[in-house]
PARO-321588 format. One line per field, with one value per residue (C-alpha): z negated, x, y; residue in three letters; residue number from 0. Coordinates in steps of 0.05 Angstrom, whole numbers, always signed. Layout:
PARO-321588
pz <- Z:... $
px <- X:... $
py <- Y:... $
rest <- ALA:... $
nr <- NUM:... $
//
This chain:
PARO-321588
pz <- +0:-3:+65:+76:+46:+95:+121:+126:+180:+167:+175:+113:+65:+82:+68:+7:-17:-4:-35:-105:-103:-86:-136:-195:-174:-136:-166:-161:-149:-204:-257:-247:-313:-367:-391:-463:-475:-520:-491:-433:-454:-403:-411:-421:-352:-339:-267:-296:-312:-311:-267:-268:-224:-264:-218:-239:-222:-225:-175:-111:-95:-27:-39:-95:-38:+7:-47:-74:-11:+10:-57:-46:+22:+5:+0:-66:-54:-106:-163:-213:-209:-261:-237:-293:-271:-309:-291:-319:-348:-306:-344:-384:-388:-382:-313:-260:-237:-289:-256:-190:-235:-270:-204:-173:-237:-240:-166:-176:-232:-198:-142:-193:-220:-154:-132:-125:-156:-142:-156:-242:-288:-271:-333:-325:-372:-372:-415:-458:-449:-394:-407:-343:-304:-354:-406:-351:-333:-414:-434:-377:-409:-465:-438:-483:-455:-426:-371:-363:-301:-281:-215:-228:-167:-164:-131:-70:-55:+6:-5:+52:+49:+40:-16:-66:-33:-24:-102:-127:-93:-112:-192:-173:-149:-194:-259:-270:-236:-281:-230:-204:-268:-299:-358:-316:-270:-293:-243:-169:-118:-59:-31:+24:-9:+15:-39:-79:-134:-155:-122:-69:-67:-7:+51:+38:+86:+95:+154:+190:+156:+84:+68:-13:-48:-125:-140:-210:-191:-204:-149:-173:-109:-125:-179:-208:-278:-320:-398:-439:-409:-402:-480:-491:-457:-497:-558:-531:-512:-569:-617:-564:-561:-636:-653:-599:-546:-477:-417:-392:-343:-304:-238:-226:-189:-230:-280:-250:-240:-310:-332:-280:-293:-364:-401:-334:-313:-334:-277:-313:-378:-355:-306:-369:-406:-342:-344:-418:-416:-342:-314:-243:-191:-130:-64:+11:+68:+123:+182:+219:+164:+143:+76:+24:-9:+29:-7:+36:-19:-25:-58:-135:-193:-159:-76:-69:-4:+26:+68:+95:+91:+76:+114:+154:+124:+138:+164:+189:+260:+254:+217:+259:+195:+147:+90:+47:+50:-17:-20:-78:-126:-127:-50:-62:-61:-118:-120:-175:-172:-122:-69:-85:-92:-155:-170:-248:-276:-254:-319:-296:-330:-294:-243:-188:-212:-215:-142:-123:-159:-124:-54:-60:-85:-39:-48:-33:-60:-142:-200:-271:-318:-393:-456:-504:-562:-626:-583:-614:-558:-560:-543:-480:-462:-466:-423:-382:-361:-349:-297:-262:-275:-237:-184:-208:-181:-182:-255:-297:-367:-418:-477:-525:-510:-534:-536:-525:-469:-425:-432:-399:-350:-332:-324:-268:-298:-283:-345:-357:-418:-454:-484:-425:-384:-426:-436:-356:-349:-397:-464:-503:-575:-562:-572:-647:-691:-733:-758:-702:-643:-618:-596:-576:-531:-500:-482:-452:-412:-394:-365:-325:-292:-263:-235:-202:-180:-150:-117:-80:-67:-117:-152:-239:-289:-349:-408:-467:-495:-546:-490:-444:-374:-349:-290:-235:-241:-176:-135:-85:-122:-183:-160:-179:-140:-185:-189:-269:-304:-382:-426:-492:-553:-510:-482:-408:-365:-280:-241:-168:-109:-85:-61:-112:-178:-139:-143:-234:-235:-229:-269:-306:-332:-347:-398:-424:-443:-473:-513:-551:-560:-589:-631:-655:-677:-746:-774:-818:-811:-801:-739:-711:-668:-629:-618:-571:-491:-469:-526:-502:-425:-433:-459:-419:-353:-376:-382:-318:-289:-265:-246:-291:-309:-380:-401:-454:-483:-518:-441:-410:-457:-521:-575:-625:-700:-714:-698:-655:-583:-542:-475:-452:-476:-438:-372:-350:-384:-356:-420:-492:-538:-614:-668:-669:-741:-728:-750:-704:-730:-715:-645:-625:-671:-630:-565:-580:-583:-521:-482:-465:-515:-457:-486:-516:-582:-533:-523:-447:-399:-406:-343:-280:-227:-142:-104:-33:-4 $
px <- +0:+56:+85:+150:+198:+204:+269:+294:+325:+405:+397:+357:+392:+454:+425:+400:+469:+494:+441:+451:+528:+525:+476:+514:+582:+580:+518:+533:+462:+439:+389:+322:+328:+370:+407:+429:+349:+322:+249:+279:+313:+330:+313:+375:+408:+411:+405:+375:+296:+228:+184:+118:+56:-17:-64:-133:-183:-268:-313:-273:-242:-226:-213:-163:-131:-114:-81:-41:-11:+6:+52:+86:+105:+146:+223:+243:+319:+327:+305:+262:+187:+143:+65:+9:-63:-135:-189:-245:-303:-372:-427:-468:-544:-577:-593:-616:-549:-501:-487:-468:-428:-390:-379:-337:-304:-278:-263:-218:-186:-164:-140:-95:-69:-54:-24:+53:+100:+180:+200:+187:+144:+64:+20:-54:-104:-179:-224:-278:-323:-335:-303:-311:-249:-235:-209:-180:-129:-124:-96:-59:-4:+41:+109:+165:+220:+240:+261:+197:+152:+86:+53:-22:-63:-138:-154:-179:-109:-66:+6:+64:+124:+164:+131:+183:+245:+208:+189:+253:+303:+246:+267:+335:+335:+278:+285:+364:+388:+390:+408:+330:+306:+239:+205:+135:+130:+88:+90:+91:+24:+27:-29:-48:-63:-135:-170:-173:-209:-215:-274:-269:-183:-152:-150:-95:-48:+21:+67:+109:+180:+144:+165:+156:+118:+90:+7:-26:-65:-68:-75:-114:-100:-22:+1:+74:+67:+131:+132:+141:+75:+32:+47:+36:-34:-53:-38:-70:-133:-141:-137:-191:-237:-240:-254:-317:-287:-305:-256:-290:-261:-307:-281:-272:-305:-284:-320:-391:-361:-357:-416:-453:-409:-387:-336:-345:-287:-219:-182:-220:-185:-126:-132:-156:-88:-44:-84:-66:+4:+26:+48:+59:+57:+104:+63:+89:+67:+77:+40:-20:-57:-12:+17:+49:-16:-78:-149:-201:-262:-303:-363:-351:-348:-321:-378:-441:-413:-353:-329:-257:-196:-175:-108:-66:-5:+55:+103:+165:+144:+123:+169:+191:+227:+275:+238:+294:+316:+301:+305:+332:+278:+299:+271:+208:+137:+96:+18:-34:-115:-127:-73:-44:+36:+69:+139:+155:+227:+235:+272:+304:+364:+397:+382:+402:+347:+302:+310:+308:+239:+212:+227:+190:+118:+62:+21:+85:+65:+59:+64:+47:+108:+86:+116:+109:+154:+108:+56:+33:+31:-40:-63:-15:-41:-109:-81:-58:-126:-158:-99:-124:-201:-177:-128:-71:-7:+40:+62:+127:+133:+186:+204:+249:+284:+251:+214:+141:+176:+211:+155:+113:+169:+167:+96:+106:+100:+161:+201:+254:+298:+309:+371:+407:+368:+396:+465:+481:+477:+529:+489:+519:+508:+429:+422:+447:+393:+359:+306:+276:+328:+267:+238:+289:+306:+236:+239:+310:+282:+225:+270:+315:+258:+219:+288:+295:+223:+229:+292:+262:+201:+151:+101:+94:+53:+78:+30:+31:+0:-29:-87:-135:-140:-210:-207:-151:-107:-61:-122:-118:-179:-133:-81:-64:-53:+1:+77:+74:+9:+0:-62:-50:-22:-27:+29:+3:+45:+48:+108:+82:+136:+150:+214:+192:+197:+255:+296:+268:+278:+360:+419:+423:+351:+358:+427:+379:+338:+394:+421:+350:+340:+408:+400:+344:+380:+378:+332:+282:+207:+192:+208:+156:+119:+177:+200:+157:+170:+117:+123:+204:+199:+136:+181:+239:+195:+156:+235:+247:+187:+157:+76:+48:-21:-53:-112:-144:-151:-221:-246:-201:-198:-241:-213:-229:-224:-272:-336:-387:-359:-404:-403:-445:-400:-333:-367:-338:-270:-196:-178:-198:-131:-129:-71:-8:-21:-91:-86:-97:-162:-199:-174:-197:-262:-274:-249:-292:-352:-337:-332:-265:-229:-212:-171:-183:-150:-93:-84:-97:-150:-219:-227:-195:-214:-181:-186:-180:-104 $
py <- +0:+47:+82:+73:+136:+187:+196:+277:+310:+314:+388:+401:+349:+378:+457:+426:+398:+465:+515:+465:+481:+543:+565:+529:+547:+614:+651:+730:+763:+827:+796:+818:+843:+865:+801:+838:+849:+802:+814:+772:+707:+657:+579:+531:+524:+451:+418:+362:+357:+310:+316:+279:+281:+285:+255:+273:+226:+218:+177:+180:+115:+141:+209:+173:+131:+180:+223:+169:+147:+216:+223:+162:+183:+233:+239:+245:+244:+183:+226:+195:+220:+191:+190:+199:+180:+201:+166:+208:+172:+165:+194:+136:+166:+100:+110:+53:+71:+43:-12:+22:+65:+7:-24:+41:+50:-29:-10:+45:+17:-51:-2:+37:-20:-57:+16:+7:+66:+50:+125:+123:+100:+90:+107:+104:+142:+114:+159:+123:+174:+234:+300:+335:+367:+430:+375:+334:+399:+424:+359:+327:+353:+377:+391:+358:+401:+471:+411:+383:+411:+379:+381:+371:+342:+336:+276:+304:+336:+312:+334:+337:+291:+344:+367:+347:+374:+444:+435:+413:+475:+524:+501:+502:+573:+605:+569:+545:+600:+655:+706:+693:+675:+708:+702:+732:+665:+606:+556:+544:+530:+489:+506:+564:+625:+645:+680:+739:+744:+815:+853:+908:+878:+877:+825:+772:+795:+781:+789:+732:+739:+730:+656:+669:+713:+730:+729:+729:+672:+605:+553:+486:+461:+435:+469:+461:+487:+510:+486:+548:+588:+532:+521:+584:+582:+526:+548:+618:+580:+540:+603:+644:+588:+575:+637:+638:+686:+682:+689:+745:+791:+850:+860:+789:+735:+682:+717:+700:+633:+614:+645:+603:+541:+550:+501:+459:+493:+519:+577:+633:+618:+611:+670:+708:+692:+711:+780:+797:+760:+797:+730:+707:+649:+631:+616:+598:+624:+575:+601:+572:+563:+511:+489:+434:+415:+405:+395:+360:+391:+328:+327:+344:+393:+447:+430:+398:+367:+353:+419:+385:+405:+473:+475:+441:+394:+426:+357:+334:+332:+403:+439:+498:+535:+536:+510:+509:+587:+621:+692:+729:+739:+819:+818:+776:+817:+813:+813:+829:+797:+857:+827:+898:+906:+914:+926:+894:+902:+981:+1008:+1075:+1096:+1151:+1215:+1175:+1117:+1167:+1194:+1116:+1111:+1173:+1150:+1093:+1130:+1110:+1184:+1228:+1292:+1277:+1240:+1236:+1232:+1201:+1205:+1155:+1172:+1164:+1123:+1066:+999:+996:+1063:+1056:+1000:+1023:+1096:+1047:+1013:+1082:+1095:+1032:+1047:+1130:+1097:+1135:+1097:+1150:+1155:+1132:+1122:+1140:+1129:+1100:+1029:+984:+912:+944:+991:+945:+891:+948:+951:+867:+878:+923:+994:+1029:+1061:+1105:+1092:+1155:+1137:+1119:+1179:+1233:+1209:+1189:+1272:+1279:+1291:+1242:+1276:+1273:+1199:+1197:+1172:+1241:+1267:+1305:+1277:+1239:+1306:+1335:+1273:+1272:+1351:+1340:+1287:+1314:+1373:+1340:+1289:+1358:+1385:+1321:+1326:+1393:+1384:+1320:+1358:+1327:+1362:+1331:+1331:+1319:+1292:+1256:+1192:+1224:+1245:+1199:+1225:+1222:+1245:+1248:+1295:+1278:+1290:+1354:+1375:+1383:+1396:+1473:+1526:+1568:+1547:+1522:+1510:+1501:+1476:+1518:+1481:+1414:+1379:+1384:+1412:+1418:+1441:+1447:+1437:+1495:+1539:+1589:+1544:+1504:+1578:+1576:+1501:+1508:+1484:+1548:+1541:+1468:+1499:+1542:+1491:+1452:+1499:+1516:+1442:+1444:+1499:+1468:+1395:+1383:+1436:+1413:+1416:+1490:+1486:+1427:+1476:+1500:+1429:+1423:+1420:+1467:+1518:+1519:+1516:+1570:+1614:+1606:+1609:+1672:+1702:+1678:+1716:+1653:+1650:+1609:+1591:+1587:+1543:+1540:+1471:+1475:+1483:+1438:+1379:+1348:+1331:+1279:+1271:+1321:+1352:+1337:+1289:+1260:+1226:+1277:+1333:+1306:+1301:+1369:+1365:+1335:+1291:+1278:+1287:+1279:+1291:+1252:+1241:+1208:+1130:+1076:+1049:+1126:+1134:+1071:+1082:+1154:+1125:+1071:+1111:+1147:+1081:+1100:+1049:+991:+937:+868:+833:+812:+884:+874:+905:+880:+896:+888:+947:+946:+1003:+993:+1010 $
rest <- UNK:UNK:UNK:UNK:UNK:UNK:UNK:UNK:UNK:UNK:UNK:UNK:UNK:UNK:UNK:UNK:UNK:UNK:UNK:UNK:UNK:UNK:UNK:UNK:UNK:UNK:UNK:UNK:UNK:UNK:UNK:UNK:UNK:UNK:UNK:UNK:UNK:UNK:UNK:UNK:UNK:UNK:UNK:UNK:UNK:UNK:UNK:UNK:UNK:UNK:UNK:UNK:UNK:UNK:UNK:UNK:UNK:UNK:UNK:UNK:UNK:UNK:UNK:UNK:UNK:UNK:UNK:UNK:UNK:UNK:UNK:UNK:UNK:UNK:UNK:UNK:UNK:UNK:UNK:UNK:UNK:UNK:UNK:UNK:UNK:UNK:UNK:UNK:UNK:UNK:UNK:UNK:UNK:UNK:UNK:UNK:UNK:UNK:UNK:UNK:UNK:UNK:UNK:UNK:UNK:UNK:UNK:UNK:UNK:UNK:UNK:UNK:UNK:UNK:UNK:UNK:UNK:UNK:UNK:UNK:UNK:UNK:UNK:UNK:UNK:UNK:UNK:UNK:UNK:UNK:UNK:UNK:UNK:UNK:UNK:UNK:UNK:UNK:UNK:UNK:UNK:UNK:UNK:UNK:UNK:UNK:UNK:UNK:UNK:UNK:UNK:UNK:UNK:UNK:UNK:UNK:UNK:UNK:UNK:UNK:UNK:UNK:UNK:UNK:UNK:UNK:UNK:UNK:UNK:UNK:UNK:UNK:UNK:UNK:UNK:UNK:UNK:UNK:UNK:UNK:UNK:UNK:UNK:UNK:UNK:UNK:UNK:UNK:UNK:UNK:UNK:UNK:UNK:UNK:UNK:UNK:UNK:UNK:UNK:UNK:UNK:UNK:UNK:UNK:UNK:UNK:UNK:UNK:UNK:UNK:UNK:UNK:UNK:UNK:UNK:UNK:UNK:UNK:UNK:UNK:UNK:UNK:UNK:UNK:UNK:UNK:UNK:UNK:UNK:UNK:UNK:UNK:UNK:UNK:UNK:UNK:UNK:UNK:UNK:UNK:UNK:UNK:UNK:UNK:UNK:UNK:UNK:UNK:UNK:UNK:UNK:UNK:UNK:UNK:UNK:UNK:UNK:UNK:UNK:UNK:UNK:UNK:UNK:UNK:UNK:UNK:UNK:UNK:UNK:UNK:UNK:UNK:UNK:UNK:UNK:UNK:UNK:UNK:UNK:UNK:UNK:UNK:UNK:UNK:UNK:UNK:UNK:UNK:UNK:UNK:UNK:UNK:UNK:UNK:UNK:UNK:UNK:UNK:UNK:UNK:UNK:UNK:UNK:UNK:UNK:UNK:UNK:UNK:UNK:UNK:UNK:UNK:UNK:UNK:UNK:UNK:UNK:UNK:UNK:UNK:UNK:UNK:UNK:UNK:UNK:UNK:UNK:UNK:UNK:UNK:UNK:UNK:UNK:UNK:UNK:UNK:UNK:UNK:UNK:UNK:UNK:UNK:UNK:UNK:UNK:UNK:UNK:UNK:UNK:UNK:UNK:UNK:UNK:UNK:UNK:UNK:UNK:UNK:UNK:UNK:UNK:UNK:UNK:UNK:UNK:UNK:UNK:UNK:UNK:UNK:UNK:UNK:UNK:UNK:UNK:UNK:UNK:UNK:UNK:UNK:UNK:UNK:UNK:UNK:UNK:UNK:UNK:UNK:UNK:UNK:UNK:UNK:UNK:UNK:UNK:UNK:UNK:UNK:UNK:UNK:UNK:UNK:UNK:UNK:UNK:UNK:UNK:UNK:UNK:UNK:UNK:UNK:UNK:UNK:UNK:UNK:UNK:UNK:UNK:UNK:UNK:UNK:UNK:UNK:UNK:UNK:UNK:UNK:UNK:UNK:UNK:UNK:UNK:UNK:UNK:UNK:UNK:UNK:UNK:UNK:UNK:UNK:UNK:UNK:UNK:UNK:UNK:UNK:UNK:UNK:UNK:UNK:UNK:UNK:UNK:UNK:UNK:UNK:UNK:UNK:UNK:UNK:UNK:UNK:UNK:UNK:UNK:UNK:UNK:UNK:UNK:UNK:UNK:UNK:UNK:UNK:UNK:UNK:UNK:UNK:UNK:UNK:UNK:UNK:UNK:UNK:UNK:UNK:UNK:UNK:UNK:UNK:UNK:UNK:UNK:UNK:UNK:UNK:UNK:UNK:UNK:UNK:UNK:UNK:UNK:UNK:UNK:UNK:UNK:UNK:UNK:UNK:UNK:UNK:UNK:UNK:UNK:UNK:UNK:UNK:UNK:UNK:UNK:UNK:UNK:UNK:UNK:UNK:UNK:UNK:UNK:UNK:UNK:UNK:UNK:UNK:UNK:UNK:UNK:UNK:UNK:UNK:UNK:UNK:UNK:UNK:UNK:UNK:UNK:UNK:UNK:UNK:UNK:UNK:UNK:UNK:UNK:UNK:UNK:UNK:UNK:UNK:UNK:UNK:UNK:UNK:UNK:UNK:UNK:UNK:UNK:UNK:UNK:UNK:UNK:UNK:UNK:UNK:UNK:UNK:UNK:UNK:UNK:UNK:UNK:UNK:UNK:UNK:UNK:UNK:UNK:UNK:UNK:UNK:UNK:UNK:UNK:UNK:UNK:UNK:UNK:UNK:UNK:UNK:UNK:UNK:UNK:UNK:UNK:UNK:UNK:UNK:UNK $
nr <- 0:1:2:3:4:5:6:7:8:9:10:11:12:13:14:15:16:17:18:19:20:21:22:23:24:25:26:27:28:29:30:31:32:33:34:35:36:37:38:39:40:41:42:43:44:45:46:47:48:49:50:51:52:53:54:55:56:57:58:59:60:61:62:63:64:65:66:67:68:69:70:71:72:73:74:75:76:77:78:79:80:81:82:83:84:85:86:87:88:89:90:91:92:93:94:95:96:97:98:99:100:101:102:103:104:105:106:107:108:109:110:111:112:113:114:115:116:117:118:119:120:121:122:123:124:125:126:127:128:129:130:131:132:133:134:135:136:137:138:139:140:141:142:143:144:145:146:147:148:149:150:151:152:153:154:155:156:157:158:159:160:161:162:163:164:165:166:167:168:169:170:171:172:173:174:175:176:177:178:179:180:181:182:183:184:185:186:187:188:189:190:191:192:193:194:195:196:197:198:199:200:201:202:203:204:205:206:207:208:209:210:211:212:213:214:215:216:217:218:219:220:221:222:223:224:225:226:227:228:229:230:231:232:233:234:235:236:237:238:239:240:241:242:243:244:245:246:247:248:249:250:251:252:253:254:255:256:257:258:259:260:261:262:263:264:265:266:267:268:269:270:271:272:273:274:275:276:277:278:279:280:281:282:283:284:285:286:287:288:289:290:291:292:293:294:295:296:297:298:299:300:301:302:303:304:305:306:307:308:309:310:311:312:313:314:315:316:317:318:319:320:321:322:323:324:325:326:327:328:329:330:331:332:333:334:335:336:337:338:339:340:341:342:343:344:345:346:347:348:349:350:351:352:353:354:355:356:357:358:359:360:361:362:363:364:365:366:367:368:369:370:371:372:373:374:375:376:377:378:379:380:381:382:383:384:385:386:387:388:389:390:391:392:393:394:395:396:397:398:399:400:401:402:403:404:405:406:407:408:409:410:411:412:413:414:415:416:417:418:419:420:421:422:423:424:425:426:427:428:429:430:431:432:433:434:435:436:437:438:439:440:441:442:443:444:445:446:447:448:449:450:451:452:453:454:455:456:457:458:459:460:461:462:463:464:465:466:467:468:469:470:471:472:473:474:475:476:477:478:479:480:481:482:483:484:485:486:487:488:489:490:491:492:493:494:495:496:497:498:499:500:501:502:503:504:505:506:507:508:509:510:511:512:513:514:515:516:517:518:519:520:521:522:523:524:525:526:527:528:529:530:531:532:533:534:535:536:537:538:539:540:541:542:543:544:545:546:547:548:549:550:551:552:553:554:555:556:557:558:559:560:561:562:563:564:565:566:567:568:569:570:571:572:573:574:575:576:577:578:579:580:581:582:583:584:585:586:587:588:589:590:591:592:593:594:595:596:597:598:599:600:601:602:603:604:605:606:607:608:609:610:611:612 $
//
């Protein structure tokens, strides 16, 4: 019963032989991120690992068949592959049908059984009872290892014979080699990537040279799942699930899924936990609707009828590509649930960073720059998910280093360190510890981003997280008309590109700046109002003769904390702001009421919300 093992072409054994010693013995390519950071840490690197296959099985002695034969025709280069199958349980309601039932099940049992593995061991897992297919997935598997990878396999799955040789270089290159290493990737899908599940995303489209790419989500279809984040998800799910939450997630498809289906299935929890945890998947593209793992959607769980096959198997006789090329995971796109591009690991840490960053803006006319010194991780998290709910894509964050700052970084919001910002111009002294150098640091940074912005022809505004945007403010409609604009005792601030605040905007101003934030190092409390950035650059820029606009912020903002804020009453304003000093619990309380508080326990967007590209 088991097809003869597949012989490769010479070509591709040999490239593999290669790519395995060269990536062991001549690795040389930039982390993705900071190896020193212990936000990041990289797995053991060990070239050897288990790998087993989790067949999951029901009622589909066929279906069955023509899955198992597919796996053992496939080249697996004398490794050991182990092959775990579960045979869920038919469901025993006393029917006229049991006995039909029994029959299939004795059927597809003495086919199992008679079903010859020579690659590993062959373990088979009849349930005494039916559980349905989200406890088939959940507990397939607990990995025993950072070395142990699963490939889970619905029964109904066809895979390519070269399948395993694909699977087994994509480890190599993406999991033991730490120069392509991340912590953000759970796994590996076989299958053709057809379907986005965020509403109003865009079309799945990818051009011809993309062999590898990054999506959040998961692919049931042929998964390879990595030990550490499926652990994590289990552990995750267990906790969510005990405590009676639901994996809901507006803006998502898979949402009205489970609420039709319920515990019948399992992708929206787990697409829940990639949401809140930022995590990512490697998919092929393999051209003419071809791919690795091929499902032929027979009648089940997931269709009322069998539909065929969703792709075609990519095979030996039709390979017309290098399968085996692996592109540095520094030049690999990366996709959220709205199929739109993200770019995670963008930590900027000097001027020159910075004019990198700004190059690459999609909207090239302005940004929003955020400061998040004194911001606590869950109210920029939450200021985060109102920049998704606006559209507002054109905005960096900075702040501090730290474990909460460049975790926002891997996640794909870009970052500038503060630390490393101020001293790569030469300000060295600004980056002792103190008990106002945090403020001073932000306003020097703050400074020195806007002359960077101006001289590359970008128009900021500069804000703080103590605010919530709610509207947005790099719209044209916003946009103002004056060369500086200020909202009164609020740290809101715009610098418009122009040739006029270029000519204020110059090294000599930028001293000037310096100096006062210099002169103002060490003093004690007394002097908290003129520590900060607008009260200093006002007053420097009013010297200069610069036209700048004033706003009140009673009629350009609401604040919160006190008095009387209703939904009603921010309709006409920019932002809601509140005091730094304001504890956590009361901003989300007020925010709350506003229905502008946005995140879940996990900290993460309850929502997910695409806007067309």
């Amino acid at each position: 019963m088991v097809g003869p093992k597949r012989h490769f072409l010479p070509l591709i054994l040999i490239s593999l032989a290669v790519f395995i010693f060269y990536n062991f013995h001549h690795s040389s390519l930039p982390p993705s991120f900071p190896e020193s950071n212990p936000t990041f840490p990289n797995p053991i690197r060990s070239p050897n690992f288990t790998f087993v296959i989790k067949v999951l099985a029901f009622n589909r002695l066929a279906a069955l068949s023509r899955c198992l034969r597919s796996l053992a025709a496939a080249d697996y280069l004398s490794d050991r592959v182990h092959l775990h199958i579960h045979i869920d349980h038919f469901v025993s309601d006393n029917s006229s049908h049991l006995d039909p039932k029994l029959l299939e099940a004795r059927r597809i049992l003495d086919f199992v059984d008679g079903f010859h593995w020579i690659f590993g061991d062959k373990v088979v897992h009849y349930r005494t009872a039916n559980v349905g297919l989200q406890a088939q997935w959940l507990e397939a598997w607990w990995p025993t290892s950072e070395h142990h990878f699963a490939f889970v396999v619905e029964d109904d799955l066809e895979v390519s014979s070269l399948y395993y040789v694909f699977v087994k270089t994509l480890i190599f290159n993406f999991y033991y080699n730490a120069s392509n290493y991340s912590p953000s990737i759970f796994g590996v899908s076989l299958q053709r990537p057809r379907f986005v599940p965020g509403k109003h995303g865009n079309k799945l489209q990818l051009d011809d040279k993309t062999r590898l790419f990054l999506y959040q989500l998961v692919g049931t279809w042929g998964q390879i799942l990595f030990p550490k984040p499926w652990k994590e998800f289990r552990l995750w799910y267990d906790e969510k699930k005990a405590k009676g939450n639901r994996p809901f997630l507006e803006g998502m498809v898979t949402t009205g899924w489970y609420k039709k289906m319920g515990e019948r299935i399992w992708t929206p929890w787990f697409i829940k936990f990639i949401q809140s945890r930022g995590y990512f998947n490697i998919y092929t593209n393999l051209l003419h609707d071809r791919a690795l793992s091929v499902s032929h959607r027979d009648a089940g769980v997931n269709y009322g009828k069998t539909v065929g096959p969703d792709s075609n198997l990519l095979e030996e006789r039709s390979l017309d590509l290098n399968l085996l090329e692996m592109q540095p995971l520094r030049s690999l796109k990366w996709f959220d649930f709205c199929f739109r591009e993200v770019h995670p690991g963008k930590v900027v840490s000097s001027l020159k960073e910075l004019g990198s960053w700004l190059s690459s803006l999609q909207k090239r006319d302005s940004f929003l720059l955020v400061n998040l010194f004194g911001v606590s991780d869950a109210v920029a998290r939450n200021l985060l998910c109102h920049f998704e709910r606006l559209d507002i894509r054109n905005y960096i964050l900075m702040g501090p280093p730290s474990a909460s700052l460049f975790d926002l970084a891997r996640r794909g919001h870009p970052v500038i360190d503060v630390d490393k910002f101020i001293s790569s111009v030469g300000l060295h002294k600004f980056t002792s510890q103190g008990s106002n150098f945090e403020a001073i640091k932000g306003i020097l940074a703050k400074t020195y981003v806007i002359k960077k912005c101006i001289e590359n022809r970008y128009s900021v505004w500069v804000m703080d997280g103590s605010m919530l945007l709610t509207s947005n403010l790099l719209s044209q409609s916003e946009a103002p008309n004056d060369d500086f604009f200020v909202a009164n005792n609020l740290e809101l601030f715009y610098a418009k590109s122009s040739f006029s605040s270029q000519k204020i905007w110059v090294d000599g101003f930028v001293s000037k700046v310096v100096v006062t934030a210099e002169s103002l190092t060490g003093k004690d409390s007394s002097t908290h109002d003129r520590l900060s950035f607008v009260y200093i650059v006002t007053k420097l820029l009013e010297q200069n003769g610069a036209r700048i606009r004033k706003v009140d912020e009673s009629s350009y903002g609401a604040k919160i904390g006190s008095g009387s804020v209703s939904e009603s009453s921010i309709r006409d304003k920019k932002l809601v702001y509140w005091s730094t000093e304001m504890e956590l619990d009361s901003i989300q309380k007020w925010l709350g009421e506003l229905n502008l508080w946005s995140i879940d326990t996990d900290m993460s967007c309850t929502a997910v919300v695409c806007h067309e590209s």
